[in-house]
C-alpha positions as CSV (number, residue, x, y, z in Angstrom):
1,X,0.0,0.0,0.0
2,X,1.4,3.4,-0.9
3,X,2.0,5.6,1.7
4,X,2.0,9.7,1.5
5,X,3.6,12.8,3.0
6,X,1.2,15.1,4.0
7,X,2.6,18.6,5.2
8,X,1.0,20.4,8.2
9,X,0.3,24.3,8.7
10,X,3.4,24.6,10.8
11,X,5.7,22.6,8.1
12,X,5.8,19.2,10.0
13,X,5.6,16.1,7.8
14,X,3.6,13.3,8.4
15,X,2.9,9.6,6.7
16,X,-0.4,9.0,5.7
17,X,-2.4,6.2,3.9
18,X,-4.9,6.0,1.8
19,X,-7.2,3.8,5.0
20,X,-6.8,7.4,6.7
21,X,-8.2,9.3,3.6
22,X,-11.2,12.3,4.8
23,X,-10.2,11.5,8.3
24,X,-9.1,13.3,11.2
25,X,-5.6,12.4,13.2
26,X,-4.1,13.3,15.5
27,X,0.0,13.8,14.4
28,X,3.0,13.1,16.9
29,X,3.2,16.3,18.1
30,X,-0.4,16.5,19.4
31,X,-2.0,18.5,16.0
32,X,-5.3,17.2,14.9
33,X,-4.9,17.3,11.3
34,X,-7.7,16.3,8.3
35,X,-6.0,13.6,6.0
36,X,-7.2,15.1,1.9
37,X,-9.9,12.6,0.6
38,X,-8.1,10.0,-1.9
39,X,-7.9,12.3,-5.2
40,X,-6.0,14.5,-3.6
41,X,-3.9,12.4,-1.6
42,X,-2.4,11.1,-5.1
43,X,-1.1,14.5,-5.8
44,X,0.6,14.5,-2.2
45,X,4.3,12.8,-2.6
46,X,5.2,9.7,-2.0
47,X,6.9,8.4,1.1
48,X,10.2,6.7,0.6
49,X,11.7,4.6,3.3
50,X,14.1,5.8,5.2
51,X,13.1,9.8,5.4
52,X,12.7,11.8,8.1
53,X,8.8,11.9,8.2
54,X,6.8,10.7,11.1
55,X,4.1,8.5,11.2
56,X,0.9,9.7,12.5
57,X,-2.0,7.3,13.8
58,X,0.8,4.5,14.5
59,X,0.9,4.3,18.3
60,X,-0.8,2.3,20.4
61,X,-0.6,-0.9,17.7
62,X,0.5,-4.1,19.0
63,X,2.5,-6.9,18.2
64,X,1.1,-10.5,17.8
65,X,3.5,-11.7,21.3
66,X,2.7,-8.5,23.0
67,X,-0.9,-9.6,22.3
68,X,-0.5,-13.3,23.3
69,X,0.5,-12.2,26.7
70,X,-1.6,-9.5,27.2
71,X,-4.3,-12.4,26.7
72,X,-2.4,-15.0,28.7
73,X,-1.9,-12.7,31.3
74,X,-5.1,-11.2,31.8
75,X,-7.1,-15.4,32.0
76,X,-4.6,-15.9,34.7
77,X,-5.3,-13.0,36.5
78,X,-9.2,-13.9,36.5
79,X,-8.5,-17.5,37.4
80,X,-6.2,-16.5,40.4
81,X,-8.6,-13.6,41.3
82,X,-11.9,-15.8,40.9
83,X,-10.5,-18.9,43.2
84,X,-9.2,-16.3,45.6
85,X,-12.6,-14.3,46.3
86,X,-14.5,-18.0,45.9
87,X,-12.0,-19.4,48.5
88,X,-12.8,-16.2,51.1
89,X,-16.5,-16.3,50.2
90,X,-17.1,-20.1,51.5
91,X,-14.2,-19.5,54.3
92,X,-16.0,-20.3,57.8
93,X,-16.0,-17.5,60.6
94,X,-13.4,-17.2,63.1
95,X,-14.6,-19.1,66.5
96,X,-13.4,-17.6,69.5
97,X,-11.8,-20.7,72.1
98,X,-12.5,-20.7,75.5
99,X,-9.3,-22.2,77.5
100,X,-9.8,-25.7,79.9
101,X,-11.5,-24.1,82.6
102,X,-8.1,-25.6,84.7
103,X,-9.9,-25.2,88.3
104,X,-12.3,-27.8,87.6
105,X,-9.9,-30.6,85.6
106,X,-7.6,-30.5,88.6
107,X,-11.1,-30.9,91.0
108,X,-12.1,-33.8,89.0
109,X,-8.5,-35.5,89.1
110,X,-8.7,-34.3,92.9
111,X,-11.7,-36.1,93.5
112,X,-10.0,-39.5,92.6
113,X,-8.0,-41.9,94.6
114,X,-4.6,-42.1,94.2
115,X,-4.7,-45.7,93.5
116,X,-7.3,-45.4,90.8
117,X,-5.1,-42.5,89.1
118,X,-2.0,-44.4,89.2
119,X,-3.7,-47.1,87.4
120,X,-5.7,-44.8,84.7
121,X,-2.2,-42.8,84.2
122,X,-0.1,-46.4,83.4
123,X,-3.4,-47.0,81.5
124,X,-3.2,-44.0,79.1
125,X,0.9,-44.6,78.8
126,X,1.0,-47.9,77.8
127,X,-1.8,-48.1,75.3
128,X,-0.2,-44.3,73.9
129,X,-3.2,-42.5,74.8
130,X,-1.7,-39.8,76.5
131,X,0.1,-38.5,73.1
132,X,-3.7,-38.8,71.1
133,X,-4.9,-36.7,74.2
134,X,-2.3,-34.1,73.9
135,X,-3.0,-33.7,70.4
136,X,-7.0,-33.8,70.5
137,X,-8.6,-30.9,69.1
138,X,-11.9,-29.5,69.6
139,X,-14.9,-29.1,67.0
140,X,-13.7,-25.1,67.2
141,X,-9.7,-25.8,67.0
142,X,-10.7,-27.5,64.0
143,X,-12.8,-25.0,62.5
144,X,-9.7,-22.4,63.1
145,X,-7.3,-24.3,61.7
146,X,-9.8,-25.4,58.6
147,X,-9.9,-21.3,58.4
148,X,-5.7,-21.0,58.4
149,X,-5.7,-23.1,55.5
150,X,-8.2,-21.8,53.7
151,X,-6.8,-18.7,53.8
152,X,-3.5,-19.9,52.3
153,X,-5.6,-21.0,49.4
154,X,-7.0,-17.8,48.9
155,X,-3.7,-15.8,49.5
156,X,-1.9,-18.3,47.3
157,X,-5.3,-17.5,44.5
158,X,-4.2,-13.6,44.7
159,X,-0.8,-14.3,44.4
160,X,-1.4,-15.9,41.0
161,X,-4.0,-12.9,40.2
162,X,-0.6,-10.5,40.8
163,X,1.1,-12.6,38.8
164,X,-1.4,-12.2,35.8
165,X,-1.4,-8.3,36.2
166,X,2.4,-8.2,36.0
167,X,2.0,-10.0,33.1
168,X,-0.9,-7.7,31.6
169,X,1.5,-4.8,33.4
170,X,4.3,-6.0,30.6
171,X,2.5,-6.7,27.6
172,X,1.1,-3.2,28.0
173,X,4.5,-1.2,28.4
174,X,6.3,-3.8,25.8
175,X,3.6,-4.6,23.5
176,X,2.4,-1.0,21.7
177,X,5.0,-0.1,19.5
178,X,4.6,2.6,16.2
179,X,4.3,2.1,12.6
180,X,7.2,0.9,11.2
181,X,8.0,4.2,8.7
């Protein structure tokens, strides 16, 4: 496709096509200029390659990769946004845990002969029962630790929705490029 020189009011020259005939553009240095209708955009002259005109309506094109991870990036944003917000949506309240009221365990143990402790306490240590006690967890232990996780998930789901904006975040600063000549 042939491409034109078209000379502005204040003597700067611009590339045109003919695709940009009867329309109005905007040139490099911020001019809004009308591009001649086709007729008399044969009579302009002819842009050679390698001359010192600008090209006017060029910016803001992209290339094909610039594209690809523009696209790439912004699906992996979603995803890693979408999991994260579904994780916290369905992520069960915080339950606030009483301590062992301690008092009344030691009244209880208190309440026992020391005979029938000695034998529940070689009970619980031979059959290992002491180490499933120690690590016995209520209904609401469970619920805050079920929580802890969950929120990993949902950090972890953001953290891949940064990822996909830096990727977005590049493809946007690296991608546009102008018109070649």
């Amino acid at each position: 496709m042939p491409k034109y020189l078209l000379t502005t009011a204040d003597g700067e020259q611009i590339v045109v096509t003919p695709t940009q005939a009867g329309e109005m553009i905007q040139t490099p240095n911020g001019q809004t200029v009308e591009v001649p209708p086709l007729r008399e955009m044969r009579t302009l002259p002819e842009y050679e390659e390698g001359g010192a005109a600008r090209a006017a309506g060029g910016q803001g094109e992209w290339n094909r990769a610039a594209g690809m991870l523009f696209a790439v990036g912004f699906v992996i944003m979603l995803i890693g946004v979408g999991y994260g917000a579904f994780v916290m949506m369905r992520m069960p309240e915080a339950v606030e845990i009483e301590p062992l009221p301690q008092e009344l365990i030691t009244q209880e143990f208190q309440k026992l002969p020391a005979n029938e402790s000695l034998n529940m306490w070689k009970e619980f240590s031979e059959n290992g029962y002491l180490e499933k006690i120690r690590n016995l967890r209520t209904r609401d232990e469970m619920v805050n630790l079920y929580r802890e996780a969950q929120l990993k998930f949902a950090v972890g789901g953001f953290g891949v929705g940064m990822i996909g904006l830096a990727l977005v975040a590049i493809a946007a600063v690296t991608g546009a490029r102008s018109k070649p000549g």
